[in-house]
Each structure stands twice: as structure tokens, then as C-alpha cells.
C-alpha positions, 0 to 999 in steps of 0.5 A: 668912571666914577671915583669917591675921594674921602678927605678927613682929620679936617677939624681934629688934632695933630694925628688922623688916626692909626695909619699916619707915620708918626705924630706930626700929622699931614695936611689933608690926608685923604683916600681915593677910592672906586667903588666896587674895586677899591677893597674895604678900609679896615683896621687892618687895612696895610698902608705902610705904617710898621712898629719897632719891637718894643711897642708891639711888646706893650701890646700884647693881646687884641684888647691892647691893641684895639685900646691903642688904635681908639686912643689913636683916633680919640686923639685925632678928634677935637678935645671939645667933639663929646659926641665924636668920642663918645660914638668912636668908645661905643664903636670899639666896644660894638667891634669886641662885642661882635666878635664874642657874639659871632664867636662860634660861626667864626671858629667854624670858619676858622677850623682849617686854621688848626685854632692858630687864629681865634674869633677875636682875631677877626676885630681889626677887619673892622671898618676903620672910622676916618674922622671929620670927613668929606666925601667927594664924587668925581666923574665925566661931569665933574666933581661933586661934594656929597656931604660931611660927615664925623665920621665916615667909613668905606665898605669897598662898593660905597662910603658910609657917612655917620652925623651925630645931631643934638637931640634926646634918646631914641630920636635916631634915623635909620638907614636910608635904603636910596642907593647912591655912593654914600649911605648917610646914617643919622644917630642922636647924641643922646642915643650916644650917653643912653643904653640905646642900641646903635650899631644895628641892622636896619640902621646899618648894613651888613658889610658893616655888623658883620665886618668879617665878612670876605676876610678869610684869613684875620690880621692884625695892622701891627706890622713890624720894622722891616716886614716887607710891605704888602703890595696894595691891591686896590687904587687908594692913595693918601695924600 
């Protein structure tokens, strides 16, 4: 069996992102994952971490909530990786965008809810992006390092692996169909300062612009104190 472990926060600050207890980090956090069983790893995505009442009183709407889980991030990433912010900034603001755009497919597929969810509930089952990561296979012939990336993100059948080059505007690669564990995307960082469209089909899939999908029912990762954890589905670990 084929099985992907995604080491990441390899270069950054103290804090990997959103799913780490506290703020002291951990060495080597990392997810093992098998494709076509291990679900997506989304902004949502329940690995334990639970808020005290308070903090989750700060963040009332779903745009609090995005901002703290993108200063989260930001603040796993090298104080000097310009271009990681800056993709990680228009990564967000793609989430809320799309959402608005899909907004009146998804209110259809929200009708049974009796309005109780809203379109926009559907952002935190966006892809999580996982910082200064390497992607790594392991079956019968060994293990093998498939790449490193600045961000990669885990859409249940593959690994989506995310380089910024130097260069100027519109120099961007598209997607490279080849199948294989990783799909590796290309963007120029000066894509990342201009006007440029970046998150797009062909450069990427589905499972990506449309992040919604397979998610029925939308959540949210701010779990209270004491709300019994949720039984994980799906053979990931971090470490």
C-alpha cells in the first residue's frame, strides 16, 4: 500500500498553523496520509484543538474567524518568505470570494437546513494549506521524497504541492495533468503582487475551487472546551 507523509512548519516560526495546541510548536509536525482513504484536510478538519469561551467570544462572524486562522498561519511562515504571505493573503481572500460566487448553487444545496447554515459557512471546508512542506511516498520499495514545496495541500486522493519562483507577472505554469501523488503547480511571485488571477481551473482542480465539495453538512474548526472530540475517520497522525 502506498501511503504519503506531508512534513511541514520545516522553516517557519514557533507555530505551524491553526491545529497546533498552543503556541510553543512541535517538532516535526507532520500528517500520514493514504490516498483515496485518508479524507481532505480542511480548515475544518477536527484534530483535537478546542477554544475556551472567551476566545470564541472574539470571533463572532466567519470573517473573524477566517482572519485568526490566516494570522495563524502567517505566523508559522519566515518573517522574510514575502511570497508565502503574500500567496497565503490571496488564498483567503480566493476562500471568501468563492464562496459569494457559489453563493446561490450552495443555498440550494443548503435548503434542507431551513437557512440555519449560510453559503459562507461552507469556507472552513477549504483546503488547509500546510507551510514549507515535504511530501514524502513510502511503499513495498521503500520511501521516496517527492518534493518540497511552500505550501502543499491534501485533497483525499492526492497531495497538491504549491512553489512560488521568482519572475515577473504572467510567467505562472499551469497544472501538469501527469497522475501521480502529487500535483505540483507552479506560480510566479510576481503573479502574487499583480491583478493575475491565480486560483483557477486548469492551473488547479476541482477538489480545490470548488472545496465544498463532498461536504454536506458545513462547520466550523472552533470547537469549545469540553465538546467531546470527534472520532477521526480517516489513518492521519501528527506527530
Amino acid at each position: 500500500m502506498t501511503r504519503l507523509t506531508i512534513t511541514y512548519g520545516r522553516r517557519g516560526g514557533p507555530r505551524s498553523g491553526h491545529i497546533r495546541e498552543g503556541r510553543r510548536g512541535v517538532a516535526d509536525p507532520r500528517f500520514e496520509l493514504t490516498p483515496g482513504e485518508t479524507p481532505a484536510l480542511r480548515l475544518n478538519t477536527d484534530v483535537g484543538l478546542r477554544f475556551q469561551s472567551d476566545q470564541l467570544a472574539k470571533l463572532p462572524g466567519n470573517a473573524e474567524k477566517l482572519d485568526y486562522l490566516k494570522f495563524e498561519i502567517l505566523g508559522a511562515l519566515d518573517q522574510f518568505a514575502q511570497y508565502q504571505k503574500a500567496f497565503l493573503i490571496r488564498y483567503f481572500a480566493f476562500i471568501s470570494a468563492r464562496c459569494q460566487e457559489a453563493a446561490p448553487a450552495l443555498s440550494r444545496t443548503l435548503d434542507w437546513s431551513g437557512r440555519l447554515f449560510s453559503p459562507d459557512d461552507f469556507a472552513f471546508s477549504a483546503l488547509w494549506p500546510l507551510p514549507d512542506a515535504r511530501v514524502t511516498q513510502t511503499d513495498e520499495s521503500g520511501e521516496t521524497v517527492l518534493g518540497d514545496f511552500d505550501f502543499a495541500f491534501w485533497t483525499g486522493r492526492r497531495a497538491i504541492g504549491i512553489r512560488i519562483a521568482g519572475g515577473a507577472a504572467g510567467t505562472a505554469l499551469g497544472l501538469k495533468t501527469a497522475p501521480g501523488p502529487v500535483l505540483p503547480v507552479t506560480l510566479a511571485g510576481g503573479d502574487l503582487q499583480s491583478g493575475e488571477v491565480l486560483f483557477v481551473a486548469p492551473r488547479f482542480p476541482d477538489e480545490f475551487l470548488s472545496f465544498w465539495i463532498g461536504e454536506r453538512v458545513p462547520c466550523s474548526p472552533f470547537r469549545p472546551v469540553g465538546l467531546t472530540d470527534i472520532e477521526a475517520t480517516s489513518s492521519q497522525g501528527v506527530g
